[in-house]
C-alpha positions, 0 to 999 in steps of 0.5 A, a space after each residue: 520566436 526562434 523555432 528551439 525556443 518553440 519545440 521546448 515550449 511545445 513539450 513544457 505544454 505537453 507535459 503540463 497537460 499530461 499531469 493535468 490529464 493524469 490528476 483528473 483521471 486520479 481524482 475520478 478514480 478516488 485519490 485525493 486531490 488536495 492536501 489532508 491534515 494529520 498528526 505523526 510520529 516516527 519508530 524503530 531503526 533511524 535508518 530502516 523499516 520500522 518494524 518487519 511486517 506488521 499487522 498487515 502480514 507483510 513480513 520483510 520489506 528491505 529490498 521487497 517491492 514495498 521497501 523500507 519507507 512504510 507507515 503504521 496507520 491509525 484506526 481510520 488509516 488502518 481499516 481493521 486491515 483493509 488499508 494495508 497496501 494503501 500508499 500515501 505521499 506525505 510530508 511534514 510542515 515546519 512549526 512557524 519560527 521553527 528551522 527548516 527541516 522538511 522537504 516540500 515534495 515529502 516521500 511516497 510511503 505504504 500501510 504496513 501496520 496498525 498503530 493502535 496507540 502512542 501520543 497521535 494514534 489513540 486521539 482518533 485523528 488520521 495519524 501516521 507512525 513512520 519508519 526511519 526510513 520515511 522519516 529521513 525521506 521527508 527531510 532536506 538534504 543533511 537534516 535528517 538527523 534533526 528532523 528525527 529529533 523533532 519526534 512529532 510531527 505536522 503532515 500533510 498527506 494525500 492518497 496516491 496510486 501504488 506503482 509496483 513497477 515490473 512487479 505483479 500482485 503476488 500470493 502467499 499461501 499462508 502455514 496451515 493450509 491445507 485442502 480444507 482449509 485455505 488462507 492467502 496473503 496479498 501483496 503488491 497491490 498496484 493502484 489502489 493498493 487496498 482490497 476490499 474483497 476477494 473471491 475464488 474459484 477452484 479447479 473443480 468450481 463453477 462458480 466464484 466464492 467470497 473469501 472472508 477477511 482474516 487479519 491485515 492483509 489475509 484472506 481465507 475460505 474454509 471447505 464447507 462440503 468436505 471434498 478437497 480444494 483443487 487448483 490450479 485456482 482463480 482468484 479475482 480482487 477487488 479494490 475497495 478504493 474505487 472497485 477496480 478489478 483484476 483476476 489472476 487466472 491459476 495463481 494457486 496451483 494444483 499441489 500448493 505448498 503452505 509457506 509458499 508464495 505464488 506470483 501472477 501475471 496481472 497488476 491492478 490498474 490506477 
């Protein structure tokens, strides 16, 4: 065996056991491991995001961390809201004798929405209603066109980390706040990328309070002992996946601006 041959040997099995390291760390952590089955269906621009924001609050996604390829979940995606920030790789499944139209590695996709009907999302199944964007991601090359037009859609899909790349969780305090009363968006949620609670501390608390979940990806405390919110405020997350923590230490400031965003400097981990 000459010794090239060896070193490319010796880093084809680094790398195998690396993936094979990464996919038991994984499914320890809560991804899926193996392929489910879904039902979906595609809206919106054929090119784009769908629809900007959703139920999930996200507001504009084109050139965001999030980006054009999202989905709007069904009832058991969705979660009443605590699925938004979930990331999905999914791809379609060719019908038998039909042409070939999907890619096999499918495209990695985020919850940005509820769909609450149409010919998939009102039977209770795990069904995906895809932007434009994701749709032509899950095609062979030159296909996109035609796999558009097959308008519904075989899948299969499995939970993935969400991988913000040199983005951290970013806060927005929500129009109508006030001292009084606080309501914050979260987003770009790394790894799991859902919430499933979320507690706060201000500058002038000893303690962390629960914050209650509002809609979509929203969360808000109401002022119960009539004295002011002060910052700069702490915020700690929970992942409802798998119960990983981070806490964003003075995220909101002293003299928060409603309508403006906050971004900290921690991510979640996988």
């Amino acid at each position: 065996m000459s010794t090239a041959f060896q070193a490319v040997w010796l880093v084809c099995v680094g790398l195998l056991s690396l993936q094979a390291a990464e996919a038991g760390y994984l499914a320890q952590n809560g991804y899926h491991e193996r392929w489910v089955r879904a039902r979906g269906t595609w809206y919106g621009d054929p090119y784009g995001e769908g629809s900007s924001g959703g139920n999930c609050g996200y507001t504009k996604l084109w050139g965001t961390p999030i980006g054009p390829k999202i989905v709007a979940g069904s009832r058991s995606i969705y979660a009443n809201g605590q699925g938004c920030g979930q990331c999905y790789q999914i791809r379609c499944v060719d019908p038998n004798g039909g042409p070939r139209l999907c890619n096999p590695q499918g495209t990695n996709v985020v919850v940005t929405d509820f769909c609450p009907g149409g010919t998939y999302c009102s039977t209770g199944e795990n069904a995906f209603d895809m932007s434009g964007a994701a749709i032509n991601a899950m095609a062979l090359r030159g296909r996109e066109g035609q796999l558009r037009n097959r308008g519904l859609y075989n899948l299969l899909y499995k939970r993935v980390p969400c991988r913000y790349r040199g983005t951290n969780i970013e806060f927005r305090v929500d129009n109508g706040s006030s001292p009084f009363w606080l309501s914050i968006l979260i987003k770009y949620v790394g790894g799991p990328g859902d919430i499933g609670q979320v507690y706060i501390r201000m500058a002038n608390w000893y303690k962390f309070q629960p914050m209650r979940h509002a809609w979509g990806a929203n969360w808000m405390i109401p002022n119960y002992d009539g004295k002011p919110f002060r910052g700069p405020m702490d915020i700690r997350i929970v992942s409802r996946l798998n119960r990983h923590t981070v806490l964003a230490r003075g995220v909101i400031p002293a003299y928060f601006r409603p309508g403006t965003s906050y971004r900290s400097r921690v991510q979640m981990a996988f």
